[in-house]
C-alpha positions in Angstrom: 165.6 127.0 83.4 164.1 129.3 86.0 160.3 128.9 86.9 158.3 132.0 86.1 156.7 133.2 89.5 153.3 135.4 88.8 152.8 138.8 91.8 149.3 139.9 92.6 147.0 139.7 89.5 150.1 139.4 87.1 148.9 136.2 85.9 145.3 137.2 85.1 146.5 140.3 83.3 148.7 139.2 81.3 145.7 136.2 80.4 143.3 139.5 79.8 146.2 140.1 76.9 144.9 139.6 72.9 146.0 136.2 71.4 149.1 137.9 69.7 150.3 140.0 72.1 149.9 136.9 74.9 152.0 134.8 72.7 154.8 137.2 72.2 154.9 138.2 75.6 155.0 134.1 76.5 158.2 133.8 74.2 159.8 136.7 75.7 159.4 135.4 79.3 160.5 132.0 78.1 163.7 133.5 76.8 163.8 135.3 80.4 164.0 132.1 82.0 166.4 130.3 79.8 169.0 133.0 80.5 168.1 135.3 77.2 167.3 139.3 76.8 163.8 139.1 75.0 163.8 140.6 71.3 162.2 144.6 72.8 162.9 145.5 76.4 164.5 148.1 79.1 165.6 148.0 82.1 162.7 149.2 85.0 165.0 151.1 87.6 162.3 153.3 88.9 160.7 149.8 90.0 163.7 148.4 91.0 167.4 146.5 91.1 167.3 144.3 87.9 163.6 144.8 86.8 162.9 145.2 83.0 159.9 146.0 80.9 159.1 143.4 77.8 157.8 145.8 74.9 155.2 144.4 73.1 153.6 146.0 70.0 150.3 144.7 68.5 147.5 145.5 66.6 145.4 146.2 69.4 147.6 148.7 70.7 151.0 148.6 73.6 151.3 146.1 76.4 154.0 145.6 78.9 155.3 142.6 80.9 157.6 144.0 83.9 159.7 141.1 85.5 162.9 140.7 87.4 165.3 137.9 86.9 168.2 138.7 88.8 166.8 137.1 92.2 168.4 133.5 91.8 165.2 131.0 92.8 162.7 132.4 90.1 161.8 134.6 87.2 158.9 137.0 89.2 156.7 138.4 86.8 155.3 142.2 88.8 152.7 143.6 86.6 151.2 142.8 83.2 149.5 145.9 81.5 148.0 147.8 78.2 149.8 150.7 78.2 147.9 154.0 77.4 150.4 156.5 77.1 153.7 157.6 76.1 154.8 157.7 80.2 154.5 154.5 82.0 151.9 155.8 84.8 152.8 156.3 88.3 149.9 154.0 88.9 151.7 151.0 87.1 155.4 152.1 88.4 153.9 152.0 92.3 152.1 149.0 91.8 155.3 147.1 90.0 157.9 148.6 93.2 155.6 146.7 95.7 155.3 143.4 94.1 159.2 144.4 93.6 159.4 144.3 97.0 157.4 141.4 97.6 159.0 139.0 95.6 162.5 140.0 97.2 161.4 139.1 99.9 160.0 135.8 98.6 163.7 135.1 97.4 165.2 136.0 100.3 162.8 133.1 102.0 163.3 130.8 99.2 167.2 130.8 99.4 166.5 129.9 103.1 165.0 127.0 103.0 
């Protein structure tokens, strides 16, 4: 099983999630890291190589989870948001492409070592 690595404030947001929608999106990422799609996703090419989007629908409303788990030493998890709109903002997509790129290159270090 992958260990689930947490970018930037991913952690914290995805904490700032209601009960339900913190507990789905904790299964999903647990069927991530045993090798398994999660239930509702896509793949996130605008953020990059192998990143996907968890979908997760709840009382309170839409909230994402966008991870990659194609880099072989973790599951990175890049941004953890409500979403507000039909569109995925720009905001969110920019934000996601540089954790992206920062957790490639924490890979790239990790299969180093």
């Amino acid at each position: 099983m992958k260990p689930v690595r947490f970018m930037g404030s991913a952690k914290d947001d995805l904490s700032a999630f209601p009960k339900s929608a913190r507990v789905r999106a904790g299964h999903e990422l647990f069927m991530v890291q045993v090798g398994r799609d999660p239930d509702d996703w896509k793949p996130m090419t605008t953020v990059g190589p192998g990143a996907c989007e968890i979908r997760v629908r709840d009382g309170a409303g839409a909230f994402r989870v966008i991870y990659v788990a194609t880099f072989e030493d973790a599951v990175y998890v890049l941004h953890a948001f409500q979403k507000k709109s039909r569109k995925t903002s720009q905001t969110d997509v920019r934000l996601a492409r540089q954790r992206y790129r920062d957790a490639r290159d924490l890979a790239k270090g990790a299969n180093r070592g």
